[in-house]
KETORGU-729296 format. One record per residue (C-alpha): residue number from 1; residue in one letter; chain; x, y, z negated. Coordinates in steps of 0.25 Angstrom, whole numbers, padded with zeros to 4 digits, always signed. Layout:
# KETORGU-729296
NUM	a	A	X	Y	Z $
...
//
This chain:
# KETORGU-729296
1	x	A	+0136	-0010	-0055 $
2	x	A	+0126	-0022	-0050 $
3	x	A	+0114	-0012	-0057 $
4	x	A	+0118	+0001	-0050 $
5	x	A	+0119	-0007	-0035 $
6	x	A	+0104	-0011	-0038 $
7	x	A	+0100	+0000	-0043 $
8	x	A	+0107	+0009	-0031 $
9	x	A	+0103	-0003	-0020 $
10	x	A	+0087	-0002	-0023 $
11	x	A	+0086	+0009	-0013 $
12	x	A	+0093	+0002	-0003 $
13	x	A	+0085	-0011	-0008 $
14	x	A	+0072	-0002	-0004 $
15	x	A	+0078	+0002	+0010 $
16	x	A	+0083	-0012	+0014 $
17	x	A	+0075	-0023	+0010 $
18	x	A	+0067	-0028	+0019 $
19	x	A	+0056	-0032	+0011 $
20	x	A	+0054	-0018	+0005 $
21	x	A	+0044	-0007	+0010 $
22	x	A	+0053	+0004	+0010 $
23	x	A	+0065	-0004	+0017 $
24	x	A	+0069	+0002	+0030 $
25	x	A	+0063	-0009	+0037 $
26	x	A	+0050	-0006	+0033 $
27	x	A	+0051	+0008	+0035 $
28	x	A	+0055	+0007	+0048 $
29	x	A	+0046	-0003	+0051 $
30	x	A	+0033	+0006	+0047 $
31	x	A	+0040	+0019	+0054 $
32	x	A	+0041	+0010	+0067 $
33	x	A	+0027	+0006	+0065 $
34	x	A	+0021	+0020	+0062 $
35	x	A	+0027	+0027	+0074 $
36	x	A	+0023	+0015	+0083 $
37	x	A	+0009	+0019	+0078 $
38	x	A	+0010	+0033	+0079 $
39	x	A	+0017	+0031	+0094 $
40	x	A	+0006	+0023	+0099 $
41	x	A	-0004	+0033	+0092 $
42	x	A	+0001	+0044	+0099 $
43	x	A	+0004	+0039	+0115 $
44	x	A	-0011	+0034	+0112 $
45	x	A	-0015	+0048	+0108 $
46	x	A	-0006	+0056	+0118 $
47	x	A	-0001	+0045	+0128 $
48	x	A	+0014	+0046	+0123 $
49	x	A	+0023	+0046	+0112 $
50	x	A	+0031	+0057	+0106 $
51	x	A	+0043	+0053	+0095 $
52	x	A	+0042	+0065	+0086 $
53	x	A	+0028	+0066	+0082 $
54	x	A	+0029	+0053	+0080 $
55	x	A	+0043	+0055	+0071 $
56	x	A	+0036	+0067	+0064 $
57	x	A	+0026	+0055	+0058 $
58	x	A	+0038	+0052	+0049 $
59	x	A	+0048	+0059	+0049 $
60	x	A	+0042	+0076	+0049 $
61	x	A	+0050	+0084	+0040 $
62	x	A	+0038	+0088	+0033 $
63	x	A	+0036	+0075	+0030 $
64	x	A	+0050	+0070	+0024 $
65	x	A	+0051	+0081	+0017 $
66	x	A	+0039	+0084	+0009 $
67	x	A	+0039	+0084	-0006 $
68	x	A	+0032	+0071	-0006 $
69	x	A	+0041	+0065	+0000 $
70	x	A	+0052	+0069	-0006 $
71	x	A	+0045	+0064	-0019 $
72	x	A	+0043	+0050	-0012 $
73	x	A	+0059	+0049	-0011 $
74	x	A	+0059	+0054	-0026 $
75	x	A	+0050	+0043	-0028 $
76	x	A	+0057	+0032	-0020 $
77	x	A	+0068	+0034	-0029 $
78	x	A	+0061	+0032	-0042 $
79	x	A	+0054	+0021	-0037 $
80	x	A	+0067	+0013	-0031 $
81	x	A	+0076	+0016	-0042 $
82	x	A	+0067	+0018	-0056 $
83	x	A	+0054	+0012	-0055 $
84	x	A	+0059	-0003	-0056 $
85	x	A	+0066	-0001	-0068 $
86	x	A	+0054	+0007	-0074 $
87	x	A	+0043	-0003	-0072 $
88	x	A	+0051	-0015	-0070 $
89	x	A	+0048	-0018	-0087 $
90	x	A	+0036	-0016	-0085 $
91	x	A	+0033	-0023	-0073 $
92	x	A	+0025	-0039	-0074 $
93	x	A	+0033	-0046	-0062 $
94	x	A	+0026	-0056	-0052 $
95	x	A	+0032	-0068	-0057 $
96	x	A	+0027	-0070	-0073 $
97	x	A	+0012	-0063	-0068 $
98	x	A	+0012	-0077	-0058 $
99	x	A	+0020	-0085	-0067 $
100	x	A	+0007	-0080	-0077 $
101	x	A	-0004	-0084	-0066 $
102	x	A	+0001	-0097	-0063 $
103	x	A	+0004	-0103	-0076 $
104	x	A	-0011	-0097	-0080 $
105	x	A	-0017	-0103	-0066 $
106	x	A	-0011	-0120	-0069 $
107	x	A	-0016	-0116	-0085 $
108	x	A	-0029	-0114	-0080 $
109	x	A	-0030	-0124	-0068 $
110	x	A	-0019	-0133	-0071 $
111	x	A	-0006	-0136	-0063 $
112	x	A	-0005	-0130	-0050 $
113	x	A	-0012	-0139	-0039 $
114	x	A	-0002	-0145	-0029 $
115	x	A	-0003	-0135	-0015 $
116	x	A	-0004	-0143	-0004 $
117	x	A	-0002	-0129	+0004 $
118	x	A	+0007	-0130	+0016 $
119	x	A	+0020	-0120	+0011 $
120	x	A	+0017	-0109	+0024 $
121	x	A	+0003	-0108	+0018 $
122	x	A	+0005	-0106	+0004 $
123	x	A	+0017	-0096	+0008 $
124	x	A	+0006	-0090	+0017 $
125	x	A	-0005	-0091	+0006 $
126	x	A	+0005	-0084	-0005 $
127	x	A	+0011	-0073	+0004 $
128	x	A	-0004	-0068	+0006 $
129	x	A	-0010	-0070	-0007 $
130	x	A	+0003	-0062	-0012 $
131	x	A	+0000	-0052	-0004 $
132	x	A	-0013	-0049	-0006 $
133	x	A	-0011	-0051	-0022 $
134	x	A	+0000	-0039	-0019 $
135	x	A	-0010	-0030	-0012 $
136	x	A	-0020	-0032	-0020 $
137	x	A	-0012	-0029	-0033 $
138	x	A	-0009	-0014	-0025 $
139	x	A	-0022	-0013	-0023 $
140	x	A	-0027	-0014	-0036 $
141	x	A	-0015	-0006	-0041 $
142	x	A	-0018	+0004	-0032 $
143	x	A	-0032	+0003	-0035 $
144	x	A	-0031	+0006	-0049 $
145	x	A	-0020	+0018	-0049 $
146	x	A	-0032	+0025	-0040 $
147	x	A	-0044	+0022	-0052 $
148	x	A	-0037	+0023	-0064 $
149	x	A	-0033	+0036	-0069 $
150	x	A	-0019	+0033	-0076 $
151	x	A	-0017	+0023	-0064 $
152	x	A	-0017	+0034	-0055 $
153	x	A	-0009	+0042	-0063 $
154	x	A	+0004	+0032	-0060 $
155	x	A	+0000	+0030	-0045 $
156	x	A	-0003	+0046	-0043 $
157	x	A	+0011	+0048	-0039 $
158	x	A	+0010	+0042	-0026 $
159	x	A	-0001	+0048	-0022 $
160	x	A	+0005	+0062	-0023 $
161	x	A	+0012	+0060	-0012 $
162	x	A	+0009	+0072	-0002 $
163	x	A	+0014	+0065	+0013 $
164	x	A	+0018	+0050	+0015 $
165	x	A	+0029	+0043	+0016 $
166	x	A	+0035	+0028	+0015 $
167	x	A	+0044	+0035	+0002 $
168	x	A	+0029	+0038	-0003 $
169	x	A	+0029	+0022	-0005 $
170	x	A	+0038	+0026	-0016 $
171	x	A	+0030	+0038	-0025 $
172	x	A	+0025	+0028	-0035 $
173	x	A	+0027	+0032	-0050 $
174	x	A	+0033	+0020	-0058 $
175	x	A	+0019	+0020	-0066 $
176	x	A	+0013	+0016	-0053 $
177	x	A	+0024	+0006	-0050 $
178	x	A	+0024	+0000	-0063 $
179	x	A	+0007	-0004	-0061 $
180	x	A	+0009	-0006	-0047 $
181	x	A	+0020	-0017	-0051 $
182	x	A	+0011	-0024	-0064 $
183	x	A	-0001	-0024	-0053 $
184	x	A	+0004	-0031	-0042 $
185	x	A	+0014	-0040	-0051 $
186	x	A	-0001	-0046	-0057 $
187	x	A	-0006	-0047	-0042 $
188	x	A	+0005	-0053	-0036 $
189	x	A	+0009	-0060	-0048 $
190	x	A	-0006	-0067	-0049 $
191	x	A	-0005	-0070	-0035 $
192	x	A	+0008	-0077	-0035 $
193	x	A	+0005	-0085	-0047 $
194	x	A	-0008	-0090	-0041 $
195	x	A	-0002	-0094	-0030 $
196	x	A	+0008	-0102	-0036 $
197	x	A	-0001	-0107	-0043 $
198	x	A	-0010	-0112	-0030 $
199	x	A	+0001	-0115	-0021 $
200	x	A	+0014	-0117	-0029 $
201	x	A	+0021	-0105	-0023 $
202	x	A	+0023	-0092	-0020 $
203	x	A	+0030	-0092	-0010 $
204	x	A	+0026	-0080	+0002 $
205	x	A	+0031	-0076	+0015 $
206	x	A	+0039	-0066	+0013 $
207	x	A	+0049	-0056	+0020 $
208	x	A	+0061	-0048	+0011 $
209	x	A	+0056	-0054	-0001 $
210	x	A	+0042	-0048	+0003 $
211	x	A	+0027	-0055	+0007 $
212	x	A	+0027	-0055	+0021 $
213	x	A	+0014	-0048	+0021 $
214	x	A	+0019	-0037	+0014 $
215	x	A	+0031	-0035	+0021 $
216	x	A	+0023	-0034	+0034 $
217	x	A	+0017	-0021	+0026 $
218	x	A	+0030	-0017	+0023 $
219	x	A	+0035	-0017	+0037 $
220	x	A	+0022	-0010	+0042 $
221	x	A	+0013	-0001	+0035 $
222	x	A	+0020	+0002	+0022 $
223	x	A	+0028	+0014	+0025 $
224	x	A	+0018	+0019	+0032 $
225	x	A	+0007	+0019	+0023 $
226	x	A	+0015	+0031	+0017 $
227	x	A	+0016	+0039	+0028 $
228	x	A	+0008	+0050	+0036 $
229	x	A	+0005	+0039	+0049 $
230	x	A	-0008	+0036	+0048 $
231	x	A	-0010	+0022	+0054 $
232	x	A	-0021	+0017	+0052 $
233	x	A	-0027	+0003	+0051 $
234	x	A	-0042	+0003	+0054 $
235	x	A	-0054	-0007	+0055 $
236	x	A	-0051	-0023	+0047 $
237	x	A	-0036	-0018	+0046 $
238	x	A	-0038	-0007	+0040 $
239	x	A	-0048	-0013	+0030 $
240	x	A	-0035	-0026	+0029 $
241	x	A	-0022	-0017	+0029 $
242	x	A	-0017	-0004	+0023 $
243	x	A	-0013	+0004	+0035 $
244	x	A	-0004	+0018	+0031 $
245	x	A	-0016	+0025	+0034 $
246	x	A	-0025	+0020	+0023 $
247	x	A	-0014	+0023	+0015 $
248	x	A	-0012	+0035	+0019 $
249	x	A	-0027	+0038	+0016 $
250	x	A	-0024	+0032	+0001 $
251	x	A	-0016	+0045	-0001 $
252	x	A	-0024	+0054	+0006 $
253	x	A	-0030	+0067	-0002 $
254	x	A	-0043	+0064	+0003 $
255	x	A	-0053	+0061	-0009 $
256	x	A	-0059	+0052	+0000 $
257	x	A	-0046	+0043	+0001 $
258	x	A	-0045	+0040	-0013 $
259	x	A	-0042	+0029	-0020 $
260	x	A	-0042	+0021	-0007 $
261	x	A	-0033	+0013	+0001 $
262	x	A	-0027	+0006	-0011 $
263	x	A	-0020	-0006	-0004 $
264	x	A	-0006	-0009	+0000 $
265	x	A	-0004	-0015	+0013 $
266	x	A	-0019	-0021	+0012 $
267	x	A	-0033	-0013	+0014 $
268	x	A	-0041	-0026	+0011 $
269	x	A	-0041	-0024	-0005 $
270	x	A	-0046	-0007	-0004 $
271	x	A	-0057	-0012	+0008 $
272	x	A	-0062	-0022	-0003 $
273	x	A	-0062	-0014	-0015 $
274	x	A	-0066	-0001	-0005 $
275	x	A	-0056	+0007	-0007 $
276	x	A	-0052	+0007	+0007 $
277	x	A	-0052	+0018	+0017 $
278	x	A	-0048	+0014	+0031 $
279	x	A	-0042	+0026	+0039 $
280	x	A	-0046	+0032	+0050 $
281	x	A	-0039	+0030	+0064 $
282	x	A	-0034	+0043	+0065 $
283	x	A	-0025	+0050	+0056 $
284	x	A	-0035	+0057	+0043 $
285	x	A	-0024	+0067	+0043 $
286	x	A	-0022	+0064	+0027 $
287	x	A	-0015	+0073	+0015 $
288	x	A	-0009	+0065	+0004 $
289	x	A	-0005	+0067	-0012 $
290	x	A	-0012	+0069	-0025 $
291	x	A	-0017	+0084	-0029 $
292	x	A	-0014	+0089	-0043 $
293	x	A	-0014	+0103	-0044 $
294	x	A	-0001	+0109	-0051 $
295	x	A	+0007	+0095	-0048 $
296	x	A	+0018	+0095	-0039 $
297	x	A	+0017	+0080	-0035 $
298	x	A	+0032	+0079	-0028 $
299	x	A	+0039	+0082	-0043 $
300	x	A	+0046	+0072	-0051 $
301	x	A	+0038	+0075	-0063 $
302	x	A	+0024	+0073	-0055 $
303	x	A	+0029	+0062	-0047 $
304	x	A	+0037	+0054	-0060 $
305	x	A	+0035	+0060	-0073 $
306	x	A	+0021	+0065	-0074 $
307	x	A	+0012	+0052	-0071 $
308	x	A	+0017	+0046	-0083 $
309	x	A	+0011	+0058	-0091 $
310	x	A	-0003	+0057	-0081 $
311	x	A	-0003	+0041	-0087 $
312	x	A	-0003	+0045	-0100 $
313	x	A	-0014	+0056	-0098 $
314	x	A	-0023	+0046	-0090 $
315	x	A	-0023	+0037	-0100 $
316	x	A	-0028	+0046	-0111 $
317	x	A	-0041	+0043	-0117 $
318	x	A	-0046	+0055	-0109 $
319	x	A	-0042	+0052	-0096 $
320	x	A	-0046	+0037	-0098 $
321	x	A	-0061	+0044	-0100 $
322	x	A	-0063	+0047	-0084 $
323	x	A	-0056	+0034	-0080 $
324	x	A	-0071	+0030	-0072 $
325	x	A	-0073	+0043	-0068 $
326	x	A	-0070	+0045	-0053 $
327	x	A	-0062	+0059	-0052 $
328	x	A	-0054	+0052	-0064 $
329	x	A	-0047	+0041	-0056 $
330	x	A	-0048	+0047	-0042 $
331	x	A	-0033	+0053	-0037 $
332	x	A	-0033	+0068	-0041 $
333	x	A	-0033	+0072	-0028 $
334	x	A	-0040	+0084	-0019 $
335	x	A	-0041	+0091	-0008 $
336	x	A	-0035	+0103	-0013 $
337	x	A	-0021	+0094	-0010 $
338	x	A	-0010	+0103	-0007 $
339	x	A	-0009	+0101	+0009 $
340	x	A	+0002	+0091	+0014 $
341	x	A	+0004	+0089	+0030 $
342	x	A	-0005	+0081	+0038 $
343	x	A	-0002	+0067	+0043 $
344	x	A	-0001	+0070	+0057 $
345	x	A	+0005	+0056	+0062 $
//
């Protein structure tokens, strides 16, 4: 009975933590910011403010109801109550990868030094420094599922996506899951056991259980990076931080916004590795999803069953033949994509 309450409260966990991205808290905290932006936008542009275009950002019938996101919902369900147990064997956790780093740091340069670093600094000091090792370890992640062709092939799924919307957070295929969790548990884990090593602790300033710092992207711009608001972060910000509309643009159809934007909450890592694209002030009027003729991309078999088979194919002796060549590791997408509605927020 105690295994079916948590395996029937994980929903409810996702809706109700504080510290989660898709808690209600969070969700309502980036609606609130995104219609405060679109209000000021428009009594800039027309000198007052009307409720329902503003509501139509969010909440248009064509919008909700669209195949895509109807297969992000499927998705969200995977996700909350399958993926865990799929990759969960699999998976290296935090803990050993910095228990690893650390023994290996004092075997190499002896016993740890004493700190003599007040505590508010080291928690400062970790907080950051675990933050960045996070972002940097989605970055790379991101980075390498959009060059390398059986990569792409796990992290295809969320790309398919045809409109945009916080439930898009969740059309991951557990593939994708399973790399993305090995990646950032070596980035983080190093981090951590660095910092130990250095400091003594690992201590961070934290909210729900989460960094501070990414919590403040949780109650800001997460759930609006899938979404059709286009608010944009322009000039040194938008070279620092991932606004929704660089995200927007990472799942644009536009050949010439491949393979950019690959940061989390950060643009810093894709404006040094030049990768980055900041958007433009006004709204590009973007279409989203991948184009495969014959594929229906909202299917169950498309969405869950047939990347393991794409996997398998990509790695083939064959296919690993054309993995420098350019069209090769470039998303399979073109401008002959099936027409979806434009973002008109």
């Amino acid at each position: 009975m105690d295994i079916f309450a948590a395996f029937a409260n994980k929903l409810p966990a996702q809706l109700l933590s504080p510290g989660s991205f898709f808690s209600i808290y969070a969700l309502a905290s980036g609606l609130l910011i995104g219609f405060a932006y679109l209000a000021l936008r428009q009594k800039r542009r027309r000198g007052h403010v009307r409720l329902r275009p503003l509501a139509r950002a969010f909440f248009r019938r064509g919008l909700l109801l669209h195949r895509s996101t109807r297969a992000d919902l499927f998705y969200l369900f995977v996700n909350v109550y399958l993926t865990a147990v799929f990759i969960g064997w699999a998976c290296l956790t935090v803990g050993p990868v910095a228990d690893a780093v650390r023994n290996a740091l004092t075997g190499a340069l002896g016993p740890r030094p004493t700190s003599a670093a007040p505590d508010l600094a080291a928690r400062a000091l970790v907080t950051i420094v675990g933050y960045l090792a996070m972002e940097w370890g989605y970055w790379l992640d991101h980075y390498l599922k959009h060059r390398v062709p059986f990569l792409w092939e796990t992290h295809k799924t969320h790309h398919t996506a045809e409109r945009l919307t916080p439930l898009t957070a969740w059309r991951v295929h557990p593939l994708d899951s399973l790399l993305f969790a090995n990646i950032t548990a070596l980035s983080f884990g190093a981090a951590m056991g660095a910092t130990r090593y250095a400091l003594g602790s690992a201590a961070t300033f934290a909210f729900a259980d989460v960094n501070i710092l990414t919590a403040i992207f949780f109650y800001t711009f997460v759930n609006l990076q899938h979404s059709e608001v286009s608010l944009p972060l322009r000039g040194l910000a938008g070279r620092l931080l991932m606004s929704p509309a660089h995200h927007q643009i990472h799942h644009s159809i536009d050949p010439a916004h491949y393979n950019s934007n690959l940061g989390n909450s950060l643009a810093v890592f894709d404006w040094l590795f030049g990768t980055l694209v900041v958007p433009p002030r006004e709204s590009p009027r973007l279409k989203f999803g991948v184009v495969e003729p014959g594929v229906d991309p909202h299917s169950i078999t498309e969405l869950l069953v047939s990347p393991f088979g794409a996997v398998a194919r990509a790695l083939t002796p064959k296919a690993a033949e054309g993995i420098l060549t350019i069209q090769a590791v470039t998303p399979p997408m073109n401008s002959a994509a099936p027409k979806s509605d434009e973002i008109s927020a």
